[in-house]
C-alpha positions, -999 to 999 in steps of 0.1 A, spaced: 0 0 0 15 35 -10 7 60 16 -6 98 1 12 125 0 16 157 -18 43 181 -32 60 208 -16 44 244 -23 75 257 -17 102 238 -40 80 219 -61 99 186 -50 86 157 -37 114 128 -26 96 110 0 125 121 24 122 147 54 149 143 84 135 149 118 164 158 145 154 159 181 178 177 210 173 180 247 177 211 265 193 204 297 193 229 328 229 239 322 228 242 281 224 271 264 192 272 241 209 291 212 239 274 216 219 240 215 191 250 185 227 263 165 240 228 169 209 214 161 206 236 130 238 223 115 234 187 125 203 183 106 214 201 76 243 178 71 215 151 75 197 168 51 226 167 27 233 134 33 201 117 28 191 143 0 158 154 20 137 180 8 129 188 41 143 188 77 127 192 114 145 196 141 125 195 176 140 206 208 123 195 241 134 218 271 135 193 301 136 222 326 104 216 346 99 253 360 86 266 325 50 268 311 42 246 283 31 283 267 71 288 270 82 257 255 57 246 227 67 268 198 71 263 158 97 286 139 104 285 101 138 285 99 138 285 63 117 268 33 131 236 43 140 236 78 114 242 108 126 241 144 99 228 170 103 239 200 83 208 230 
C-alpha cells in the first residue's frame, strides 16, 4: 500500500524524504547554543540523505517553565522548521 502525499508548495519537489532531528535542553545548556547545533546537525543530515525537508524539535526538560514557553514552531527556512516541545 502506498501512503498519500503531496508536493512541496514551496520547492516543487517531492522525494519522500524529510529528516526529523530531536535535541534535549538540559538545565545547564544554552538554548541558542543547542538550537545552532541542532541547526547544522540536521542540515548535514539533510545533505546526506538528499531530504527536501528537515525538522528539528528541541524539548526543554527544565520543569519550572510553562508549556506556553516551550511549545513553539519557527520557520527556519523553506526547508528547515525548528519545533520547540
Amino acid at each position: 500500500m502506498r501512503l498519500p502525499h503531496t508536493v512541496c508548495p514551496n520547492c516543487g519537489h517531492y522525494q519522500g524524504r524529510e529528516v526529523i532531528e530531536i535535541k534535549v535542553k538540559r538545565a545547564k545548556q544554552s538554548m541558542e547554543t543547542l538550537i545552532a547545533q541542532g541547526i547544522e546537525q540536521t542540515q548535514e543530515y539533510m545533505d546526506r540523505c538528499q531530504a527536501t525537508h528537515g525538522h528539528l524539535m528541541v524539548f526543554d526538560a527544565e520543569s519550572n517553565k510553562s508549556c506556553d514557553e516551550r511549545i513553539f514552531t519557527r520557520a527556519l527556512s523553506e526547508n528547515l522548521t525548528l519545533w520547540g516541545c
